[in-house]
C-alpha positions in Angstrom: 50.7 0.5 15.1 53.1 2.1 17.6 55.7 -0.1 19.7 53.7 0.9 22.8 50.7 -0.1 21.2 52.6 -3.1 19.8 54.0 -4.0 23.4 50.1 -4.1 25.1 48.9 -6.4 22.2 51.6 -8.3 23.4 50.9 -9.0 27.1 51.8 -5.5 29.1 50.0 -3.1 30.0 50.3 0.4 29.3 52.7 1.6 32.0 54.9 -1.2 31.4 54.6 -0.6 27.9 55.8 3.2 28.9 59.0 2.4 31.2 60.0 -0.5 28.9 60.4 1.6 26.1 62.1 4.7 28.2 64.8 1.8 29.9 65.4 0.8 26.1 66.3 4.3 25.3 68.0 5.6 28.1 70.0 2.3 29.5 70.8 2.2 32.9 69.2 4.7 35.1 67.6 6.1 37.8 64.0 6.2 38.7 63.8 10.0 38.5 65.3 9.7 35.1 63.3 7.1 34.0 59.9 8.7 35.2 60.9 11.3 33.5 61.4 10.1 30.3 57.8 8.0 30.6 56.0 10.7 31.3 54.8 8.8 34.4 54.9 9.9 38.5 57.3 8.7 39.6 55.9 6.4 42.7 54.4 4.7 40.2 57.2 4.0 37.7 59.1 2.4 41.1 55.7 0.1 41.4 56.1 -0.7 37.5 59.8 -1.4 37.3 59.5 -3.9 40.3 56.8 -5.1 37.8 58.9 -5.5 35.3 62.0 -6.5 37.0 59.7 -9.5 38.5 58.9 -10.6 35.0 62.5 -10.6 33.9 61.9 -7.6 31.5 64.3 -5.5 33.2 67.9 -5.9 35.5 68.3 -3.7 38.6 71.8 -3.1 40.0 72.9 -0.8 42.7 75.9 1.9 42.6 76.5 3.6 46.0 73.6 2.4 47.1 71.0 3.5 44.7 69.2 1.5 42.4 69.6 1.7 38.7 67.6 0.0 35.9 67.9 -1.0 32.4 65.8 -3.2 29.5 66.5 -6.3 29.3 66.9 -7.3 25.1 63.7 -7.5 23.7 64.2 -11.7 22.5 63.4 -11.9 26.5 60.1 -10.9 25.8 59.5 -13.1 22.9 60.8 -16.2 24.6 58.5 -15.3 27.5 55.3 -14.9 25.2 56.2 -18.7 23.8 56.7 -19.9 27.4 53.4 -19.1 28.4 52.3 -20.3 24.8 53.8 -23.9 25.5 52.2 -23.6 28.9 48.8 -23.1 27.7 49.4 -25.6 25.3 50.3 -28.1 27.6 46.9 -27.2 29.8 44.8 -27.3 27.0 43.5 -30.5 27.1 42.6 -30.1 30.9 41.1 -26.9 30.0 38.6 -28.6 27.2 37.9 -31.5 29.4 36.6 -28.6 32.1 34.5 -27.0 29.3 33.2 -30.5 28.0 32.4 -31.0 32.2 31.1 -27.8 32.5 28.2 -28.2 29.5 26.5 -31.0 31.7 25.5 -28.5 34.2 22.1 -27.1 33.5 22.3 -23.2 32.8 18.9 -21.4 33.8 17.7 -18.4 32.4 14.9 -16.0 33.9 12.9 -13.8 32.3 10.3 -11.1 33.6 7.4 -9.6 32.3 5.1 -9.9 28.6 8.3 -8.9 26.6 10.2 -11.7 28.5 7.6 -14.1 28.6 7.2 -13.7 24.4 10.6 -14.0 23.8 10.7 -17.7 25.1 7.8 -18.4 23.1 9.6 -16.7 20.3 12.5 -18.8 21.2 10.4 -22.2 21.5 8.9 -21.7 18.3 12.1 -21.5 16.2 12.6 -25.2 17.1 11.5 -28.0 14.5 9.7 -30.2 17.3 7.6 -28.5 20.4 6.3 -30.5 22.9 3.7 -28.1 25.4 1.1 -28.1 28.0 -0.6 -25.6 29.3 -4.0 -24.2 29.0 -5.6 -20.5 27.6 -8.4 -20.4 30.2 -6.1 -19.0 32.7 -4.5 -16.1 30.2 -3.7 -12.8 31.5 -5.7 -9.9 29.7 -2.4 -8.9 29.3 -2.1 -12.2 26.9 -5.3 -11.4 25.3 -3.9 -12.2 21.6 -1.1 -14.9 22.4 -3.4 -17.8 21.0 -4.3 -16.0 17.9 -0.9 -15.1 17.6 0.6 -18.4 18.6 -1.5 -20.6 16.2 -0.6 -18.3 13.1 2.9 -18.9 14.4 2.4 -22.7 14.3 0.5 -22.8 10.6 3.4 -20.6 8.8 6.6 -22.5 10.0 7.7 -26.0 9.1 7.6 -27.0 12.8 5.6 -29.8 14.4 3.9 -29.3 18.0 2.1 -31.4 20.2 0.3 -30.2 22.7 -1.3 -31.5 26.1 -4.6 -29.5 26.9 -7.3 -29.0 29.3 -11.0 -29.9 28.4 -12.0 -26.4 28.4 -13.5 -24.6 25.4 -10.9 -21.9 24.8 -8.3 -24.8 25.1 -10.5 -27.2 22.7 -11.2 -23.9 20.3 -7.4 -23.4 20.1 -6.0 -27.4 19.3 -9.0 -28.0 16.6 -8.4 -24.6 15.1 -4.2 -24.4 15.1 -3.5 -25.8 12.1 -1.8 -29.3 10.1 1.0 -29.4 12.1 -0.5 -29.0 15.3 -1.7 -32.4 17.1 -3.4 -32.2 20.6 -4.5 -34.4 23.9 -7.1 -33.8 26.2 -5.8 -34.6 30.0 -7.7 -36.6 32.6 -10.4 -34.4 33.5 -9.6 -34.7 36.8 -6.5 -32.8 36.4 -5.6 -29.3 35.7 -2.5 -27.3 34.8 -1.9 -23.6 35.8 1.6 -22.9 33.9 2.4 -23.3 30.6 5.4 -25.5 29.6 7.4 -26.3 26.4 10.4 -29.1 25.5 12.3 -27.9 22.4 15.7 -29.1 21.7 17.6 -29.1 25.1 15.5 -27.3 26.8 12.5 -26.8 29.5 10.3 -23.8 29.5 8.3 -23.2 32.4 5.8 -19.7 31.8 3.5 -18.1 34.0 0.8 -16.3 32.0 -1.9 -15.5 34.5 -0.8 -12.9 36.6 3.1 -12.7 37.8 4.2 -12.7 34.3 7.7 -14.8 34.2 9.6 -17.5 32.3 12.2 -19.8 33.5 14.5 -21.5 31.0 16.6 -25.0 31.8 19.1 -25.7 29.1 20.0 -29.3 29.9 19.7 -32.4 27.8 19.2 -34.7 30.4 16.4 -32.7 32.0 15.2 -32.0 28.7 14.7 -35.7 28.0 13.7 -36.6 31.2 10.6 -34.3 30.4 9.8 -35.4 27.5 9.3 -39.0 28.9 7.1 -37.6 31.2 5.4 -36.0 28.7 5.1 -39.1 26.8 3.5 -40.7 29.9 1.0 -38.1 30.0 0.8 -38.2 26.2 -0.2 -41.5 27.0 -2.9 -41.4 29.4 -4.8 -38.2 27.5 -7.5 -38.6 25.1 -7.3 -37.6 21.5 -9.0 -34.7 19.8 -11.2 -36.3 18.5 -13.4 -37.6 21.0 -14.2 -34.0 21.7 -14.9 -33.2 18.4 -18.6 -32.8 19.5 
């Protein structure tokens, strides 16, 4: 690694890097000379001295007039890379107490279209506990296979899912046919649902399958839970399986 390479890694930037090196060789100078010697215009070695100089990397002094500049000693730099050290150090508890702050807000993730829309369900499954609702009567064409494939999905992983449905035959074919660790309820049959939905972990996935194609994503683990005792609510008031068996 090269001292100007060195001298970025170490908190200037490349310019700087330049004229700091070319004042520690030269000593005091002119801009001309100095610009010179950086290989660097030389308006813009006058806007990175002042740089410099304002950091306390370099002195500036004036014969007849005209001002000259030279390095300060390079233990300046060190003992300004441990100042700002010590003052990081100093803010770091206020800066984890922002990030701890900062994890309470929800974050919210969209996504658009089938390849979107899959890779929440993708997502959803690779939890260990999925709670859903939704129904299949209401699936895209585009979604023509996204039962089939979503009930193989359930049978191969060690996952359990429960799943609030609709009293419609596709939805009935789907919960008696998706496997051991699949458990469904039938909802009121005065009700309907449109969207699907899943709770997994902290999160709240809201998917539109029937024709705008979208997923919306609410990482939060107070909206998360609040969901799931809604869900338990509904869990509550639907009928099981097997009173539809017939």
């Amino acid at each position: 690694m090269t001292l100007e390479e060195t001298l970025v890694k170490a908190g200037l930037d490349q310019k700087e890097a330049k004229v700091y090196l070319a004042l520690l060789d030269l000593g005091n100078e002119k801009v001309h000379a100095i610009a010179k010697k950086a290989e660097i215009k030389r308006p813009t070695t006058y806007v990175v001295l002042e740089q410099l100089y304002a950091k306390n990397f370099a002195v500036k002094t004036y014969h007849n007039k005209k001002a000259f500049y030279s390095a300060e000693k390079p233990e300046v730099l060190l003992r300004a890379l441990r100042e700002k050290q010590d003052l990081l150090e100093q803010a770091l508890p206020l800066l984890q107490a922002r990030m701890v702050s900062s994890k309470i807000k929800p974050k919210i993730r969209i996504y658009e279209g089938r390849r979107g829309v899959e890779q929440v369900y993708d997502e959803m499954f690779n939890s260990a506990v999925v709670s859903l609702f939704g129904t299949r009567k209401h699936l895209s064409e585009e979604f023509g296979g996204l039962a089939g494939k979503l009930k193989s999905i359930i049978k191969s992983k060690d996952i359990y899912v429960r799943d609030l449905v609709t009293d419609d035959p596709k939805d009935l074919d789907f919960a008696f046919t998706a496997g051991k660790n699949y458990e469904g309820r039938v909802i009121p049959k005065e009700l309907d649902l449109y969207i699907d939905g899943g709770i997994y972990d902290d999160n709240v996935a809201i998917l539109s399958v029937k024709k705008e194609l979208f997923a919306v994503v609410i990482e939060s683990k107070e909206v998360a839970d609040t969901f799931r005792s809604l869900f338990e609510l509904a869990w509550k008031m639907s009928k099981p399986l097997a009173e539809f068996k017939n």
